[in-house]
C-alpha positions as CSV (number, residue, x, y, z in Angstrom):
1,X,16.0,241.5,99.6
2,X,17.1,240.7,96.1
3,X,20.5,240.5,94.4
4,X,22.0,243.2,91.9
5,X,23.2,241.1,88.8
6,X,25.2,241.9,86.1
7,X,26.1,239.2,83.1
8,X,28.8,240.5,81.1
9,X,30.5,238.2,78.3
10,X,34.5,239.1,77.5
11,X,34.3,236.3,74.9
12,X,32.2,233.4,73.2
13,X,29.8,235.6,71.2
14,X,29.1,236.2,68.4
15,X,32.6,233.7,67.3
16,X,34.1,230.3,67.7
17,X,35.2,229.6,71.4
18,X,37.2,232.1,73.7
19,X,34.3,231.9,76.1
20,X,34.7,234.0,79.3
21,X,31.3,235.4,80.6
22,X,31.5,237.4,84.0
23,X,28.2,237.0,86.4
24,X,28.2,240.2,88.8
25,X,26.1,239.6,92.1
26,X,26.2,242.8,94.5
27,X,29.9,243.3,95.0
28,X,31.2,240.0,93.5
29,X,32.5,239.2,90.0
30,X,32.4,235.2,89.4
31,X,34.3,234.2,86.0
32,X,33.1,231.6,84.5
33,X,35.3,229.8,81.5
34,X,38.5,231.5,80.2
35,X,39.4,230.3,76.8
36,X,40.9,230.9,73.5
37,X,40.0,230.9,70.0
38,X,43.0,230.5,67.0
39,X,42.5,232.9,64.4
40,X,41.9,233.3,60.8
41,X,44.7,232.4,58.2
42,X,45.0,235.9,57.3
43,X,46.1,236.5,60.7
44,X,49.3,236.2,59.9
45,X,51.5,234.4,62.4
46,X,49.1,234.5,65.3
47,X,49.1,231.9,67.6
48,X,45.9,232.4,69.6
49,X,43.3,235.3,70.4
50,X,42.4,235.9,74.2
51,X,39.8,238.2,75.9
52,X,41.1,241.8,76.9
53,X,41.4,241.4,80.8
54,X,41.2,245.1,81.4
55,X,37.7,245.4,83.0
56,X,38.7,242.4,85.7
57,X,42.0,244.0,85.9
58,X,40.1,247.3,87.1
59,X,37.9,245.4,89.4
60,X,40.7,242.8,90.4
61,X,39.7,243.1,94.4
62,X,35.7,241.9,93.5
63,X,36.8,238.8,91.8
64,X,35.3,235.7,93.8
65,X,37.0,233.0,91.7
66,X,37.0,231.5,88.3
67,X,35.2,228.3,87.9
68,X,35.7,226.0,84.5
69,X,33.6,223.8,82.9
70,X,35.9,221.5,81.0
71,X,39.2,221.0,79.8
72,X,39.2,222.4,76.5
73,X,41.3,225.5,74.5
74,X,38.2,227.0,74.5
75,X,37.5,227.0,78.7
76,X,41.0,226.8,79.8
77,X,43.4,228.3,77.1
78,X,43.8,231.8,78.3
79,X,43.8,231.1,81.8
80,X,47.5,231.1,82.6
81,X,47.5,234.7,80.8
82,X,44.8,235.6,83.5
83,X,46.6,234.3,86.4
84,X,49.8,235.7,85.2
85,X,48.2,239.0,85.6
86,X,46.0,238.5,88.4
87,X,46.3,235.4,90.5
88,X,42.6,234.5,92.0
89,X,41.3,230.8,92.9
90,X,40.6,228.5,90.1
91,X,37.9,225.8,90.5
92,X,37.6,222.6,88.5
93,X,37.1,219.0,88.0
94,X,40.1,216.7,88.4
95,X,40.9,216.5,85.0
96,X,40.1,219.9,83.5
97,X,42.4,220.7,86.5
98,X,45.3,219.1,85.3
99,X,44.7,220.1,81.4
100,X,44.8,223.7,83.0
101,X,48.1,223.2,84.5
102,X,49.3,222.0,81.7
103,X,48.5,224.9,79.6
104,X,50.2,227.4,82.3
105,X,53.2,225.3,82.4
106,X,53.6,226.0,78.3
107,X,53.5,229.7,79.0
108,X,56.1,229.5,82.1
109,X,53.5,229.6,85.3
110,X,54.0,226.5,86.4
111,X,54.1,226.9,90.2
112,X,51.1,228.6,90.5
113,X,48.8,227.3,94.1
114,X,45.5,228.6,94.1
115,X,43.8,225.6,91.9
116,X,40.7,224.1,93.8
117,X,39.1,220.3,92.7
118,X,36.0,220.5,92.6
119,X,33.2,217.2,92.0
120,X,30.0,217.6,90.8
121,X,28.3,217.1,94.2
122,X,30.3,220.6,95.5
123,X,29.0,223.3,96.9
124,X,31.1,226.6,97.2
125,X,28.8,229.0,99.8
126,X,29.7,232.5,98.6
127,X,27.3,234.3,101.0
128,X,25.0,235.9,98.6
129,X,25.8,233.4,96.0
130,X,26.2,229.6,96.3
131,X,27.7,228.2,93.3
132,X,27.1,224.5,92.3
133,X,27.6,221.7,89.5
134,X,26.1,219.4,87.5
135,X,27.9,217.0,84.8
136,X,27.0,217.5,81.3
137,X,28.2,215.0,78.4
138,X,30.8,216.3,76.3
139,X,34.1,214.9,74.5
140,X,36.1,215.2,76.9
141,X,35.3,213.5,80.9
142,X,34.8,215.5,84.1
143,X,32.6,218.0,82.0
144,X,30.7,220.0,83.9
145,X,27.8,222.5,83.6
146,X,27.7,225.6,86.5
147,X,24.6,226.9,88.6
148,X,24.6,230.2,90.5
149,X,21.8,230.1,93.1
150,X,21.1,233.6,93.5
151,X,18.2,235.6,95.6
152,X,16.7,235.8,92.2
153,X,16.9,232.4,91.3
154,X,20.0,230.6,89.8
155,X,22.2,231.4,86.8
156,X,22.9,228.4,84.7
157,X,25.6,228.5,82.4
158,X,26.3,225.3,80.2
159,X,29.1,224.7,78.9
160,X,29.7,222.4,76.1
161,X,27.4,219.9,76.2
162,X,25.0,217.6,74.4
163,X,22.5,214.9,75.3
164,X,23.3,210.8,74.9
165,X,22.3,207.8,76.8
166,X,24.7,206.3,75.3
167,X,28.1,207.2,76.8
168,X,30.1,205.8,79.5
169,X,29.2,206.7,83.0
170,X,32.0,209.0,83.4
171,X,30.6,211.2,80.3
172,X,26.6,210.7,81.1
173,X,24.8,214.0,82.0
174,X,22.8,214.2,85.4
175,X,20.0,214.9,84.6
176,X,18.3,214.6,88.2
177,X,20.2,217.7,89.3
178,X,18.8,219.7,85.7
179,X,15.4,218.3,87.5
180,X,16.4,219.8,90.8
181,X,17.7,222.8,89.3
182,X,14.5,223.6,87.8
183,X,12.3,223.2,90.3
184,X,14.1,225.8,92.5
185,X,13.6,228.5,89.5
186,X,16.1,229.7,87.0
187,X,16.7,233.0,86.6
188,X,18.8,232.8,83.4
189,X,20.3,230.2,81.2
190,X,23.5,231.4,79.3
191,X,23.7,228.3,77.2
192,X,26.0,226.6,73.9
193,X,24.3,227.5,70.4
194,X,27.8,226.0,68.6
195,X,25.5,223.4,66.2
196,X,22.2,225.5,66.3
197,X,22.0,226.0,62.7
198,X,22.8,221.7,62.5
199,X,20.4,219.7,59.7
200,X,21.2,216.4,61.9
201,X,20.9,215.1,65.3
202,X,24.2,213.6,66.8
203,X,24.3,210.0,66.1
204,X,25.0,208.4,69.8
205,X,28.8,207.5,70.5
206,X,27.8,203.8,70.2
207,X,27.4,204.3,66.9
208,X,30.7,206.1,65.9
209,X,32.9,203.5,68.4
210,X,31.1,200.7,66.1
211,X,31.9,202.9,62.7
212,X,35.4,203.5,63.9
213,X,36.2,199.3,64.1
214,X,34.5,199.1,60.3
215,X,36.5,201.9,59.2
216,X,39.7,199.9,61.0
217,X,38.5,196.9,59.8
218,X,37.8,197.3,56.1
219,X,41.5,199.2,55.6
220,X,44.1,196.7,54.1
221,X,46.9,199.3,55.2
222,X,47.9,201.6,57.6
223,X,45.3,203.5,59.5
224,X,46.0,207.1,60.3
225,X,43.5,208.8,62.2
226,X,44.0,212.9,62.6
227,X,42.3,213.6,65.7
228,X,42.4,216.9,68.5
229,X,44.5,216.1,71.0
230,X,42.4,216.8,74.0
231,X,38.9,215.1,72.6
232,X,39.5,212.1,74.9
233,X,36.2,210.5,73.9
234,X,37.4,209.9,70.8
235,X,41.2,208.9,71.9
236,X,39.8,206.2,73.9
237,X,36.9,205.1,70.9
238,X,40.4,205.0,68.8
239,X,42.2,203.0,71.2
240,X,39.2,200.4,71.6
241,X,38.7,199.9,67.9
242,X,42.0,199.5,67.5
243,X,42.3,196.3,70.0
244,X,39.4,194.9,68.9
245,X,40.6,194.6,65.4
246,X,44.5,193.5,66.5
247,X,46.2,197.1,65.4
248,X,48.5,198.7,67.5
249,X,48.4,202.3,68.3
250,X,51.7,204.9,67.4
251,X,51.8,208.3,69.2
252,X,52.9,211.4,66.7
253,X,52.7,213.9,68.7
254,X,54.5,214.8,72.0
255,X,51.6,216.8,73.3
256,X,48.9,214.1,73.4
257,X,51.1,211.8,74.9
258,X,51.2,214.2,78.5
259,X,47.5,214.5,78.1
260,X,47.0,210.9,77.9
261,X,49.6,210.2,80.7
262,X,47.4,212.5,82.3
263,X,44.1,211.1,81.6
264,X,45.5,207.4,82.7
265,X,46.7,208.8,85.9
266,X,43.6,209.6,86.5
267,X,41.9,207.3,85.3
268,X,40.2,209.1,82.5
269,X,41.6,206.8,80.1
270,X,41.6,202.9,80.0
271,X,44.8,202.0,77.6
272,X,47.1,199.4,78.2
273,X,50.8,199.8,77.2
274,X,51.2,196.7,74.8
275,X,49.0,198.4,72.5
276,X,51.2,201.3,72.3
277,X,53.9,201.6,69.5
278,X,56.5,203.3,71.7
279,X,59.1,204.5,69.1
280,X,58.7,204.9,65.4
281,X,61.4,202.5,64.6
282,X,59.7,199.8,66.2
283,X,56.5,200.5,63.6
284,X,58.6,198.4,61.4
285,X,58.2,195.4,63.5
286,X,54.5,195.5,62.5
287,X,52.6,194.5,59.4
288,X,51.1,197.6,58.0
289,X,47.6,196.3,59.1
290,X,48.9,195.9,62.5
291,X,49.6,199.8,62.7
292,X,47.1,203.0,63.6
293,X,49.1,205.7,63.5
294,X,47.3,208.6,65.6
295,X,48.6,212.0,64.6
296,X,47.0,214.8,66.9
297,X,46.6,218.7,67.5
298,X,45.2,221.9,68.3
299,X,42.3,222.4,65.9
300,X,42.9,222.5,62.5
301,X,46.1,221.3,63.2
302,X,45.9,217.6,62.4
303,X,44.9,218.7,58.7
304,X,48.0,220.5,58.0
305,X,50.3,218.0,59.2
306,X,48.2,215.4,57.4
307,X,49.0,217.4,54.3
308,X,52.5,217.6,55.4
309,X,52.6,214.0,55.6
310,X,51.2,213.6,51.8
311,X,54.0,215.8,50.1
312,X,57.1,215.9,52.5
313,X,58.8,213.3,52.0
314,X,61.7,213.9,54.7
315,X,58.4,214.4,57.4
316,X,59.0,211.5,60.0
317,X,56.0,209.4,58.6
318,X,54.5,209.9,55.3
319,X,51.4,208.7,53.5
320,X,52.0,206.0,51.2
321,X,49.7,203.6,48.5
322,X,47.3,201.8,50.6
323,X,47.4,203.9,53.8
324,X,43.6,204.5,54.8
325,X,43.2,208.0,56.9
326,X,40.0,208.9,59.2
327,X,40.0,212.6,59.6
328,X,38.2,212.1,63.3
329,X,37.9,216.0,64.6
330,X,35.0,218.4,63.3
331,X,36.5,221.7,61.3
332,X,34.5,224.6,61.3
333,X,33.0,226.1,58.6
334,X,35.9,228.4,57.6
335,X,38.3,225.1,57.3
336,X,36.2,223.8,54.0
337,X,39.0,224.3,51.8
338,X,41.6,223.4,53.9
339,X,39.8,220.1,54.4
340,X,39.5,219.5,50.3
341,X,42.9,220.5,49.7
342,X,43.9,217.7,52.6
343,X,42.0,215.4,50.9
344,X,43.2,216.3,47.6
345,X,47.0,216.0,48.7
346,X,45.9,212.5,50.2
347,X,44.3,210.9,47.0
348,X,47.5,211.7,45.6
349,X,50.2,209.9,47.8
350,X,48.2,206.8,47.1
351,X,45.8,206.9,50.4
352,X,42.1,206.7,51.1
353,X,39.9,209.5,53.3
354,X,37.0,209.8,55.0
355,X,35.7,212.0,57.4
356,X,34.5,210.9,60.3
357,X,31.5,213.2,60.9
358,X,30.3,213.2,57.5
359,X,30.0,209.4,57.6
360,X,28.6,209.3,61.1
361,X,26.8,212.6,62.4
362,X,28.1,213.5,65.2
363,X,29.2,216.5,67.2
364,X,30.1,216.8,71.1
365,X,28.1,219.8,70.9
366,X,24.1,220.0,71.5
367,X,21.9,219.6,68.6
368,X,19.1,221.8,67.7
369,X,16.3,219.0,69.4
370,X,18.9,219.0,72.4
371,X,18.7,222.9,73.1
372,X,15.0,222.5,73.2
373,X,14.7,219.8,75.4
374,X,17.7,221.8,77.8
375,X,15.2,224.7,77.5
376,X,12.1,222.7,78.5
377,X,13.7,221.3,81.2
378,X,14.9,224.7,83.1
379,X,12.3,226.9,82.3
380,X,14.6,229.5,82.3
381,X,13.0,233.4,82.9
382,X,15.7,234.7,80.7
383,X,17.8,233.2,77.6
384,X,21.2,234.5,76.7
385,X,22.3,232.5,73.6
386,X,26.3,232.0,73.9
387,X,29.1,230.0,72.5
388,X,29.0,230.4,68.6
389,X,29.0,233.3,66.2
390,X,25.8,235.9,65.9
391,X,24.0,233.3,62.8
392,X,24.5,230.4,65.5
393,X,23.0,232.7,68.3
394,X,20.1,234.3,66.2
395,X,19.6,230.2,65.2
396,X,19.2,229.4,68.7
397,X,17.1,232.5,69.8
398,X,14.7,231.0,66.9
399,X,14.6,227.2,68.6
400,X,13.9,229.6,72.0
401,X,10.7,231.1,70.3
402,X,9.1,228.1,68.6
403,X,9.4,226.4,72.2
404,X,6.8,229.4,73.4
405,X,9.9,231.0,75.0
406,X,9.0,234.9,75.0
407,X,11.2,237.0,72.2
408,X,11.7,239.8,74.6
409,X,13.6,237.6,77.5
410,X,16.1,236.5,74.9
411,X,19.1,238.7,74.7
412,X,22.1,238.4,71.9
413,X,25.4,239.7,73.5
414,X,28.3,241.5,71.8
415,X,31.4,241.6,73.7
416,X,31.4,243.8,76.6
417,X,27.9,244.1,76.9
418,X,26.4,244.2,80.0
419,X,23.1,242.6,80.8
420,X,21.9,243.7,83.9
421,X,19.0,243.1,86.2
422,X,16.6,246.1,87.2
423,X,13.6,245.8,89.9
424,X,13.5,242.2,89.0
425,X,13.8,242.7,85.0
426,X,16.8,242.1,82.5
427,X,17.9,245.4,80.3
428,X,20.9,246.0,78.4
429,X,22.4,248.7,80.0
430,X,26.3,250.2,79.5
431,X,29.2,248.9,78.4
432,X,32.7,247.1,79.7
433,X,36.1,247.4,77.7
434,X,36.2,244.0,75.9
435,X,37.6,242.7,72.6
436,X,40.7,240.1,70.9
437,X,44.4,240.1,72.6
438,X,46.6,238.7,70.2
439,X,49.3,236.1,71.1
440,X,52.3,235.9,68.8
441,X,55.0,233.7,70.5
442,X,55.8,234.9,73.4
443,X,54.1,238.4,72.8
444,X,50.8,239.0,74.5
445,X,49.0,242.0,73.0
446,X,52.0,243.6,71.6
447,X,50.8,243.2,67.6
448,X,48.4,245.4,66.2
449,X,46.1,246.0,63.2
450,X,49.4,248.0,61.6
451,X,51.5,244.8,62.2
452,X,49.1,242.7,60.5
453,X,48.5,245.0,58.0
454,X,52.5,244.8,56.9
455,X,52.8,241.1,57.3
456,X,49.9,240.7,54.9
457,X,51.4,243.5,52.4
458,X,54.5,241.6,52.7
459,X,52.6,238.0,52.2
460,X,51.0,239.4,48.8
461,X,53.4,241.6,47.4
462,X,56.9,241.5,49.1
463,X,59.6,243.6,50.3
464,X,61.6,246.1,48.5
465,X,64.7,247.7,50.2
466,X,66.8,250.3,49.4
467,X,70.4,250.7,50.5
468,X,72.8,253.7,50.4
469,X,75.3,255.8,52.0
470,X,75.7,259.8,52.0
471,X,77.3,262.4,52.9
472,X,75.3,266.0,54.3
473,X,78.6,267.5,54.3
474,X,79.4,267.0,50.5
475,X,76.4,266.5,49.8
476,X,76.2,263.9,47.6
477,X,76.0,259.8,47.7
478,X,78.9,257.8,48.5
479,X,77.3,254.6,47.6
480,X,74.8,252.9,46.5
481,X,71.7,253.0,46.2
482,X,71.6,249.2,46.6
483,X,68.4,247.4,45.6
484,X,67.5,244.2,47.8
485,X,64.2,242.6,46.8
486,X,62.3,239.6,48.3
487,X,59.1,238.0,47.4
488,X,58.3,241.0,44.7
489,X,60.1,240.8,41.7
490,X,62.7,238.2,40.2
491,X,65.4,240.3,40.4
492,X,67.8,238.8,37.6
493,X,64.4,238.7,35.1
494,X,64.0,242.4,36.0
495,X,67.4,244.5,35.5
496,X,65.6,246.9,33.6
497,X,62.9,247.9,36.5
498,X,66.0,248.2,38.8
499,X,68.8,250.1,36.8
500,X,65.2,252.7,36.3
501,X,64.1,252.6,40.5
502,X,68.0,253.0,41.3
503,X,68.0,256.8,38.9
504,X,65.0,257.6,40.5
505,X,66.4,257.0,43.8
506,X,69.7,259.3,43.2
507,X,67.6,261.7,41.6
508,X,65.1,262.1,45.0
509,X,68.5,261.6,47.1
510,X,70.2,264.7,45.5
511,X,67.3,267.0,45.2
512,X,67.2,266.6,49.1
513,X,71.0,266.7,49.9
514,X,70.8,269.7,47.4
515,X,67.9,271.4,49.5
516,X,68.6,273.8,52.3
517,X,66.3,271.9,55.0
518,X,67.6,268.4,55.0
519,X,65.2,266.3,56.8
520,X,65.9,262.1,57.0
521,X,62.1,261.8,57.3
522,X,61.4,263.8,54.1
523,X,63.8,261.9,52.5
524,X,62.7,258.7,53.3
525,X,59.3,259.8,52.5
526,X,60.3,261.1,49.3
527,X,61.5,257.6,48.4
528,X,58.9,255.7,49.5
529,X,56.3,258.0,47.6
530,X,58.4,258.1,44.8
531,X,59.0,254.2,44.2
532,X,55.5,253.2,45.3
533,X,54.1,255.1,42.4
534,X,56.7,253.6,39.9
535,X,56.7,249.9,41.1
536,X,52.9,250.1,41.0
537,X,52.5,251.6,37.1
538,X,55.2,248.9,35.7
539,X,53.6,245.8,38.1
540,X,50.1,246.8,39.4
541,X,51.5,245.5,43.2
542,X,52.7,247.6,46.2
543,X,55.3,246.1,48.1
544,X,56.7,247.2,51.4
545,X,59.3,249.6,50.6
546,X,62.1,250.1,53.3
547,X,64.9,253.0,52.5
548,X,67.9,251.8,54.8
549,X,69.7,255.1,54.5
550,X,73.4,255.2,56.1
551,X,75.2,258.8,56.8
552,X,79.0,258.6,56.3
553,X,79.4,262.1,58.6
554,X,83.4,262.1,58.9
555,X,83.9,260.9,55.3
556,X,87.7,262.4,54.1
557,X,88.2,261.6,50.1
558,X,91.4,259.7,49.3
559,X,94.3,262.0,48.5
560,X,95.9,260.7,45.7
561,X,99.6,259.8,44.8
C-alpha cells in the first residue's frame, strides 16, 4: 500500500535562505531546515525575516520531528522561534547541534532538552517513514544531506552542498550512500539552485587555502580578512595561512570566538592558542606583518564594519596606509554597491582590497555542472528546485531539462504551496498559510507593512510635530502651537515656512473649537490634511506629521491685582 505525501515549502523559494520545507507522509509532518534570511536595507530596522509557523502551529500534534542539515542562519536561525512556540525533537550533527543552541540561547531558550545527535550512519525508523543521512561538502563541517525512504521511494532533500575532492575528510561528500540511495529509487529530490545561474565552476578549496598564503604573503602590512562568522572552512584556511606565513591571528568579534570555542571542543577546528592575539593591546607587541586581524559576522555584516573601520576613527581598530584587506565571504547580488562603496572607503584610509571570490572562484554552494552530475546520480522521478530566488530556480529547472529530465516532473514552489502525490503522480494541489515574520529586537511579528511604511517616510522626509494646548470650555488656545521638526527642514534656515504652518494651524484649531461638534480626531485630521498640503507645495516632500494636542479642561484665568 502506498504513502499519501505532501511537500510543502514555508521558506527557501523563490529568495535567499529561510529554508523550511515540510514533507507530509500519511499522518506525519517531518520539518526539514528552519532558517532565516536578513532583509533588504529598506527594511528599516529589521533584524531577521522567519517563516510564518501558523500551519505547523495548527497541525502541532502531527509533527514527527525537525531534522537540520547544517549549522548555518539559513537551516538553524529561526529554530529557537519554533521551539519557543512549539517544543518538538530536533535532530542534528554534533556541531550544527551546538550552533543551534547557541542561536536559542541569544533569544532566551537556553534550557531547552529535546535536541537529538545524529551521525551520518543514523537511522531514525518512523514506521511509515525511515529517515536517513548522507554527508554533503559544504563550508561549514558535519554537513549533512537528508533521505526519506518512503513506500514511494525516498525524498531527498540537499541541503547546501557542492562537489570537491579536494576537502578534508571531515567536509568530503559520501558519495557511496548518493550510490545506494539511488539504486533503491528516488521519489523526489528537493535540491539547492543558490549558484544555478553561475558562469564558473568552484575552484577546489586547495586552491583558495594556497591563494589565501599568497594574498598573506605578498602584504607588507596588516592583514584584515572580513569573513562570516560561522563559514568554518574558511576560519580554519585563515588560520593555516596565517601560520604558515608567521602572522598571528586577532579575534574582533565576540561571536566567532564562542563558535570557534565550539568548533575546537569538538574538534571541528584545529587552532592552537599561540597563534591567537588574545587582547587588542597585546597587537602592539607584533610587527604589523606579524598581525591578521579577523573581523567576522552575520552576512553582510563584515562589509559594514569594514567601512566603519575605514572612517571611524574612535572604532577599536581602524584601517591605516599599508593595511592589505581580503573580503573572504560571497555577498549576494543585492550587496554590489555596498561592496564598492567598502572598497571605496578602503582605498581611501590608505589600504589595499581584494575579494576573495573574484580572485579565486569559489562558492560553498553547487555549481551548475554539480547539479547535473547530483541529478544524474539520483535519478530522481520528480524535481523540486529550492534554495534560491524564482531566476535561480527557473535556472536550475533548465540544467534539469538539458539532462533529459522531463519538464512536466519539475515543479517551482511559492510559499505555501503544496505539492502533493495522487495515485502515484505529483500535482499542485491547495494551499498552506505561509509567508515573512519579521524580527525587530525582541519583537517577533509585531511590525507591519504600516510600520515600515512610517519608518521609511520618516528615513526620506522626516518628522514634523505640532504642539499645543486648548481649552473646549473657552474655546480658544492657551498655547502654542509649538513647531518641533526633525530630519525635514533646517528649522533656523526656515522661520518663514514656520511662522506660515503655525497661522495655519490656529486658524484649523479655532474653526474647530469654534464648531458645535468638537471632535479630537477631526481636528487632528484637519491638521494633518491641512499641513501636508502646505509643506508639500513650498518643499515637494511629505513628512510624518504628528499633532500632539493637550486639553487644559480646568483652566481658571489669572485674576488680576
Amino acid at each position: 500500500m502506498s504513502n499519501n505525501i505532501k511537500i510543502i515549502s514555508l521558506g527557501g523559494v523563490r529568495e535567499m535562505g529561510k529554508n523550511m520545507y515540510l514533507v507530509e507522509v500519511d499522518d506525519m509532518i517531518y520539518i526539514l531546515d528552519c532558517g532565516v534570511v536578513y532583509p533588504p536595507e529598506e527594511m528599516l530596522g529589521i533584524d531577521i525575516m522567519i517563516p510564518d509557523f501558523t500551519y505547523l502551529e495548527e497541525n502541532k500534534d502531527r509533527i514527527a520531528g525537525i531534522f537540520l542539515t547544517h549549522g548555518h542562519a539559513d537551516a538553524i536561525g529561526a529554530l529557537a522561534y519554533l521551539l519557543k512556540e512549539i517544543p518538538i525533537p530536533v535532530f542534528g550533527t554534533e556541531l550544527t547541534i551546538e550552533l543551534a543552541k547557541i542561536q536559542a540561547k541569544k533569544i532566551g531558550l537556553k534550557n531547552y532538552q529535546d535536541f537529538h545527535i545524529i551521525d551520518a550512519d543514523n537511522e531514525i525508523d518512523f514506521g511509515d517513514v525511515v529517515v536517513k543521512f548522507f554527508r554533503t561538502t559544504h563550508s561549514v563541517p558535519d554537513s549533512v544531506g537528508i533521505d526519506l525512504v518512503t513506500k514511494e521511494g525516498s525524498i531527498v532533500y540537499t541541503g547546501d552542498f557542492k562537489f570537491d575532492m579536494t576537502v578534508r575528510p571531515e567536509y568530503a561528500t559520501d558519495f557511496n550512500r548518493i550510490t545506494e540511495i539511488s539504486k533503491n529509487g528516488v521519489f523526489a529530490l528537493l535540491s539547492d539552485s543558490t549558484q544555478a545561474e553561475a558562469q564558473f565552476e568552484n575552484e577546489s578549496e586547495v586552491m583558495i587555502a594556497n591563494g589565501l598564503i599568497s594574498e598573506m604573503r605578498r602584504a607588507d602590512g596588516r592583514v584584515i580578512m572580513a569573513a562570516v562568522a560561522n563559514n568554518l572552512q574558511r576560519l580554519q584556511q585563515i588560520f593555516d595561512a596565517a601560520k604558515a606565513v608567521g602572522r598571528h591571528v586577532f579575534l574582533m568579534n565576540d561571536d566567532v570566538e564562542e563558535i570557534i570555542d565550539v568548533a575546537i571542543r569538538l574538534g571541528k577546528l584545529d587552532i592552537a592558542s599561540s597563534d591567537l592575539i588574545k587582547k587588542l593591546k597585546d597587537m602592539d607587541k607584533f610587527a604589523d606583518n606579524e598581525v591578521v586581524i579577523l573581523e567576522t559576522g552575520k552576512t553582510g555584516e563584515p562589509l559594514f564594519t569594514l567601512q566603519k573601520m575605514a572612517m571611524n576613527h574612535r572604532f577599536p581598530v581602524t584601517i591605516q596606509d599599508g593595511d592589505h584587506i581580503i573580503i573572504a565571504t560571497s555577498p549576494s547580488i543585492d550587496m554590489e554597491t555596498v561592496v564598492a562603496d567598502t572598497k571605496n572607503k578602503v582605498y581611501q584610509a590608505g589600504g589595499t582590497v581584494v575579494e576573495l571570490t573574484e580572485e579565486y572562484k569559489s562558492s560553498g554552494h553547487a555549481s551548475p555542472k554539480d547539479l547535473q552530475m547530483l541529478l544524474q546520480l539520483l535519478k530522481p522521478k520528480y524535481f523540486i528546485p529550492i534554495s534560491g530566488e524564482y531566476r535561480l530556480m527557473h535556472a536550475h529547472a533548465d540544467l534539469a531539462i538539458q539532462t533529459g529530465f522531463p519538464a512536466e516532473n519539475i515543479f517551482l514552489l511559492d510559499k505555501g504551496d503544496v505539492l502533493k502525490e495522487e495515485k502515484g503522480q505529483m500535482r499542485l494541489s491547495d494551499r498552506v498559510h505561509a509567508g515573512n515574520v519579521l524580527i525587530d529586537g525582541s519583537g517577533v511579528g509585531d511590525i507591519g507593512n504600516i510600520v515600515l511604511r512610517d519608518r521609511r517616510i520618516l528615513s526620506e522626509d522626516g518628522i514634523f510635530v505640532v504642539v499645543l494646548t486648548i481649552s473646549r470650555r473657552l474655546g480658544k488656545i492657551l498655547s502654542g502651537p509649538e513647531i518641533i521638526s526633525r530630519g525635514f527642514v533646517y528649522m533656523k534656515a526656515s522661520e518663514e515656512l514656520l511662522e506660515e504652518t503655525k497661522s495655519l494651524v490656529t486658524d484649523v484649531v479655532n474653526d474647530n473649537l469654534s464648531g458645535k461638534d468638537f471632535e479630537w480626531s477631526k481636528l487632528k485630521g484637519d491638521i494633518r490634511e491641512k499641513l501636508s498640503k502646505k509643506l508639500f507645495e513650498e518643499t515637494s516632500r511629505r513628512p510624518m506629521i504628528l499633532p500632539v494636542i493637550m486639553e487644559a479642561s480646568n483652566y481658571q484665568p489669572k485674576k488680576r491685582k
